[in-house]
Each structure stands twice: as C-alpha cells, then as structure tokens.
C-alpha positions as CSV (number, residue, x, y, z in Angstrom):
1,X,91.4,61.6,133.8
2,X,88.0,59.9,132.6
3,X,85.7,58.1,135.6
4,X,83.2,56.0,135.7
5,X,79.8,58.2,136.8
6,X,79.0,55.7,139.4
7,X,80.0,52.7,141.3
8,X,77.4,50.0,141.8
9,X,78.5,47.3,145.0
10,X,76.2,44.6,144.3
11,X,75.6,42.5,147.8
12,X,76.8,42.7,151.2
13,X,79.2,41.1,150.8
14,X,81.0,43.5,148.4
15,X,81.2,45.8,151.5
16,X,81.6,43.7,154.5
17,X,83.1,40.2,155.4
18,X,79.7,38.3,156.8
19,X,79.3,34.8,155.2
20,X,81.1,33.2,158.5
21,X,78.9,35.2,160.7
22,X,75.5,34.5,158.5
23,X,76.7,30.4,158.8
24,X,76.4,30.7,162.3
25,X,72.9,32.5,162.3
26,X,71.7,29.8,160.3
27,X,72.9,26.9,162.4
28,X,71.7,28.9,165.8
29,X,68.3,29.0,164.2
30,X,68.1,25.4,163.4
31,X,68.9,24.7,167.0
32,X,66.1,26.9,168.4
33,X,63.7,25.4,165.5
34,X,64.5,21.9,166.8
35,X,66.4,20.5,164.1
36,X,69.5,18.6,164.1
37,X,71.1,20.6,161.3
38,X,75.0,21.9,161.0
39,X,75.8,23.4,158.1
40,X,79.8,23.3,158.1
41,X,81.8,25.5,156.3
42,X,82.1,23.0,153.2
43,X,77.8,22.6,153.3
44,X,77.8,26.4,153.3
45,X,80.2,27.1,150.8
46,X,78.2,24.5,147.7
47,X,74.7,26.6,149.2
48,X,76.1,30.0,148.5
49,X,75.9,29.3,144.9
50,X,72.5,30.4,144.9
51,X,71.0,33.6,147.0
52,X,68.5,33.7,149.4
53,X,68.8,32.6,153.1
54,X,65.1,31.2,152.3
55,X,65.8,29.5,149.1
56,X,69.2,28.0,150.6
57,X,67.1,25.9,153.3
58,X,64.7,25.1,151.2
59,X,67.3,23.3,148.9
60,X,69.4,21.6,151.9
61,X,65.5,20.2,153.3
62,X,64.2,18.6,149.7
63,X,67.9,17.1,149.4
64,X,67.2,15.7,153.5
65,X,63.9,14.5,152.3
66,X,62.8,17.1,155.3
67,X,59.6,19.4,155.7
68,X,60.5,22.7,157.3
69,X,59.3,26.4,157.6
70,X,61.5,28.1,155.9
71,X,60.3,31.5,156.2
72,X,60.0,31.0,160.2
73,X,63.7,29.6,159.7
74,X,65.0,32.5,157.9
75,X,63.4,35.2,159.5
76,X,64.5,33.7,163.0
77,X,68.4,33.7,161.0
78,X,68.0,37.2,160.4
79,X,67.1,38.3,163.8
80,X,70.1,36.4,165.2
81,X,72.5,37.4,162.4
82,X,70.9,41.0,163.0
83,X,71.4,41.0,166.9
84,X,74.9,40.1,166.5
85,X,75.5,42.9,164.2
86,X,74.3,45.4,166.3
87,X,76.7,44.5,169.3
88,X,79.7,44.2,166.9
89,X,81.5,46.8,165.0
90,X,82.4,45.0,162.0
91,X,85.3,46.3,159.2
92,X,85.2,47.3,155.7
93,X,87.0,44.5,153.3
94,X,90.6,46.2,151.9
95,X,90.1,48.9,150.1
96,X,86.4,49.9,150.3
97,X,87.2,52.7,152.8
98,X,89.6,54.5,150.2
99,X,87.6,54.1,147.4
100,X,84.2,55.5,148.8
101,X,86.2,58.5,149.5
102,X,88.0,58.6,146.5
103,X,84.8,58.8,144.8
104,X,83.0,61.5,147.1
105,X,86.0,62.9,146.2
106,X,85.5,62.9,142.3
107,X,82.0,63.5,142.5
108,X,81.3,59.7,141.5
109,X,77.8,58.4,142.5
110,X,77.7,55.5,145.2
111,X,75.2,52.6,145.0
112,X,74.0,49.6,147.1
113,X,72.4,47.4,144.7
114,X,71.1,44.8,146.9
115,X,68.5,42.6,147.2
116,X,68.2,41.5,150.4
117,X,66.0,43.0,153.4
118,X,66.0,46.3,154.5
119,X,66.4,45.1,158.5
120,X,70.0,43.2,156.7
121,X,70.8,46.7,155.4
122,X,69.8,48.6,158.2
123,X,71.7,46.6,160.6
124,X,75.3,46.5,158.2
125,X,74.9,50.1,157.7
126,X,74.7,50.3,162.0
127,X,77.9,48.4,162.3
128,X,79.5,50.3,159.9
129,X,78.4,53.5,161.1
130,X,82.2,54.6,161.9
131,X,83.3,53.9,158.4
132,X,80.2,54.6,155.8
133,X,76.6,55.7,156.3
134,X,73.4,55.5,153.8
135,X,74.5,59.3,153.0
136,X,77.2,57.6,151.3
137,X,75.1,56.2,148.3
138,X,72.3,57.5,146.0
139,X,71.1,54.2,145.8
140,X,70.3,51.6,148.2
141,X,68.6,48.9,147.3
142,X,66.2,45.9,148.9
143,X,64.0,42.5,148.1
144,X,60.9,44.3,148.5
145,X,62.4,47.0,145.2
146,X,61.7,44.5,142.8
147,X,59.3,41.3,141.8
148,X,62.7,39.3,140.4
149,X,65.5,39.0,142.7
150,X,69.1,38.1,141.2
151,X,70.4,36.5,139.2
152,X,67.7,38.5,137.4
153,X,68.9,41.9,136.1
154,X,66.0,43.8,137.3
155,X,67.7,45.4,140.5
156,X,70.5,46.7,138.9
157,X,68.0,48.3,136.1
158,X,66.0,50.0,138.9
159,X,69.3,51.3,140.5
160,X,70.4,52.4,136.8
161,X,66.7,54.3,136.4
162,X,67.6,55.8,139.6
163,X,70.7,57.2,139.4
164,X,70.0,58.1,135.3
165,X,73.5,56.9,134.3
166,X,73.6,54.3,131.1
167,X,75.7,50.9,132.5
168,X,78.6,52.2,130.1
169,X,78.9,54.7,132.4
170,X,78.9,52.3,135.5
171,X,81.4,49.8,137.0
172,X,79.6,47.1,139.9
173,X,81.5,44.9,141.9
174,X,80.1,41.5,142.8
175,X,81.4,38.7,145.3
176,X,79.7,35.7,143.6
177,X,78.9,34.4,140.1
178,X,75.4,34.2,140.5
179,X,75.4,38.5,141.3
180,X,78.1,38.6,138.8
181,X,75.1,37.4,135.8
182,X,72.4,39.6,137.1
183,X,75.4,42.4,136.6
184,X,75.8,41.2,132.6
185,X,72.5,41.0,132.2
186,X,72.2,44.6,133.0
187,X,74.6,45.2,130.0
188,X,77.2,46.2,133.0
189,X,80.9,45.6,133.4
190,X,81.4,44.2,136.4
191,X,84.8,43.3,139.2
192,X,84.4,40.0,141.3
193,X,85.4,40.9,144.5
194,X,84.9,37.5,146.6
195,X,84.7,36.7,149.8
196,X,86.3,34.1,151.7
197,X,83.8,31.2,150.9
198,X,84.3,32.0,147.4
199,X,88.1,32.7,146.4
200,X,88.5,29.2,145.1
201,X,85.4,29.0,142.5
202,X,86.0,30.4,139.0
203,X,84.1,33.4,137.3
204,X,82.7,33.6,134.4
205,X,81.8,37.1,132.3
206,X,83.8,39.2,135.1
207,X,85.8,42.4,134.2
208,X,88.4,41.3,136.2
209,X,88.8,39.5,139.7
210,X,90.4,41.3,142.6
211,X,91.6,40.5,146.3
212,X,91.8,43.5,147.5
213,X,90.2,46.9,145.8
214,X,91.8,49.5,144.1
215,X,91.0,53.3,143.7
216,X,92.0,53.0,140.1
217,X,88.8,50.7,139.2
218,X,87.2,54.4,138.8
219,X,89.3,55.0,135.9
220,X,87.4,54.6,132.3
C-alpha cells in the first residue's frame, strides 16, 4: 500500500468543532466593549467567508458605518474564547482520533498549518490534551510564521519547506473555501472537511468533500 508522506490539517477547525464557541467570544467582547452588536448564527455564517477574527469586525463596522478597535476587540475575543477553552475539554470531529493514529502508525508526518495565534493553538492543543498533543505533528504553524496569511499560499509553503516533502507527496484537509485556495495555490490536493457553519456552501478546487474522515484518505 502507497501513503501519502504527510497529512497537512489546515485550520482549527479541521481538528475541533469551535465556530459556535468563537460566535459567542465575539458577541461577549462586544458587550464588554460597549457596543450593541449580536452576531447571530446567520451574520456569522456570511463573515466566515473570509479569515481573521480582526478582519471579520472590521468588515461588519464599515457595513454599520461604525468606528471601532478592532485589535482591542479581537484580542479581548481571544482571551474569552481562550478562557473558555481552558475550563472545557473539547472533542476531536469524527474521525481525526483514528487517523492521527493511523498515521503514527505508518510513519506519516502530521502537520498544523495554521495561521492563527499561537495563544489559539496553545489553548486547543490544552483542551485536547487527552486526545492529541503538539508531539503529534512536525509542523505547527501560526500568524506570526509568515507576512501573508491565507488565502495566500505562503503557510502551507513554509510547512512544506519544513517537513521537505513535495505537495505530491501531501494530502491537507481544509473546512472552508477560502483555506481550500491557499491549499491549491500550494500546488496541493486538498479534502474539505467543513464544519457546521459551512456544510451548506459549495467548494470549489477540492479533492473531495467529506462529513466524517476516513483512514483511507492516506492511501496514494
């Protein structure tokens, strides 16, 4: 049987279920900021197309006609969203669990290729410490890696440089369509694995599109 050398999980959200949790975070943080904001699930779902908790409320204030910190807004998010994970053990989405060991197994590299902040990381990998730990993967990415974040390829080209594996020799797995292009423009083939605030949007460019994740993605 011929493997893939490595599995790449592109974002969070690859891993663990948190877009419900992260909606919440953002809404607590606008209460303590002052403002009478409530993103709903529907408002949440249209921001998501783009990444970056930063970027997202600076989009939702220019369509309000509203001037905001947005860096005071989303750091305060991330501490909340942060706290939260640290009192609560949180699962692995179906399937992860058996394929991480499959490939520790095969000898298959493991790697996190996000771009979001290392306290994000530090706090998933905390509340998934009875299920995976950063010993797991040979690459673990972050925003501060690289000058472009996705849907620019350059993360997934440091994590490529780092593990010294050509992206035929790779399969990633993204949750949304933005992540999904900065996969492609790595050259890489690439699952959509979405989340909940995604199932319903189409996918363009993506290997295939799973619900739940199979050990036999491995096989080349």
């Amino acid at each position: 049987m011929r493997y893939y050398k490595a599995v790449l999980f592109g974002s969070i959200g690859t891993i663990v279920e948190t877009s419900e949790i992260q909606r919440r975070s953002f809404n607590k943080a606008f209460k303590l900021c002052g403002l009478n904001w409530i993103w709903t699930k529907n408002i949440y779902k249209k921001l998501l197309s783009k990444s970056g908790g930063k970027n997202r409320v600076l989009r939702y204030a220019k369509k309000e006609n509203f001037k905001v910190d947005s860096t005071k807004i989303s750091n305060l998010k991330t501490r909340i969203f942060n706290n939260y994970l640290k009192k609560k053990q949180l699962k692995l989405r179906p399937g992860i669990k058996n394929l991480i060991k499959k490939c520790k197994k095969e000898k298959i590299k493991l790697a996190f290729v996000t771009s979001t902040s290392t306290s994000n990381i530090n706090s998933i990998f905390f509340s998934l410490k009875k299920s995976i730990s950063k010993k797991d993967f040979q690459f673990i990415g972050n925003k501060n890696l690289v000058k472009k974040l996705k849907p620019n390829p350059d993360i997934y080209l440091l994590a490529l440089k780092k593990l010294n594996l050509d992206a035929k020799d790779c399969i990633a797995i993204e949750d949304t369509q933005e992540s999904l292009n900065s996969a492609l423009k790595a050259q890489l083939k690439c699952i959509i694995f979405p989340g909940k605030f995604h199932t319903s949007k189409k996918f363009f460019g993506s290997f295939k599109k799973l619900n739940k994740i199979k050990i036999d993605i491995i096989n080349k």
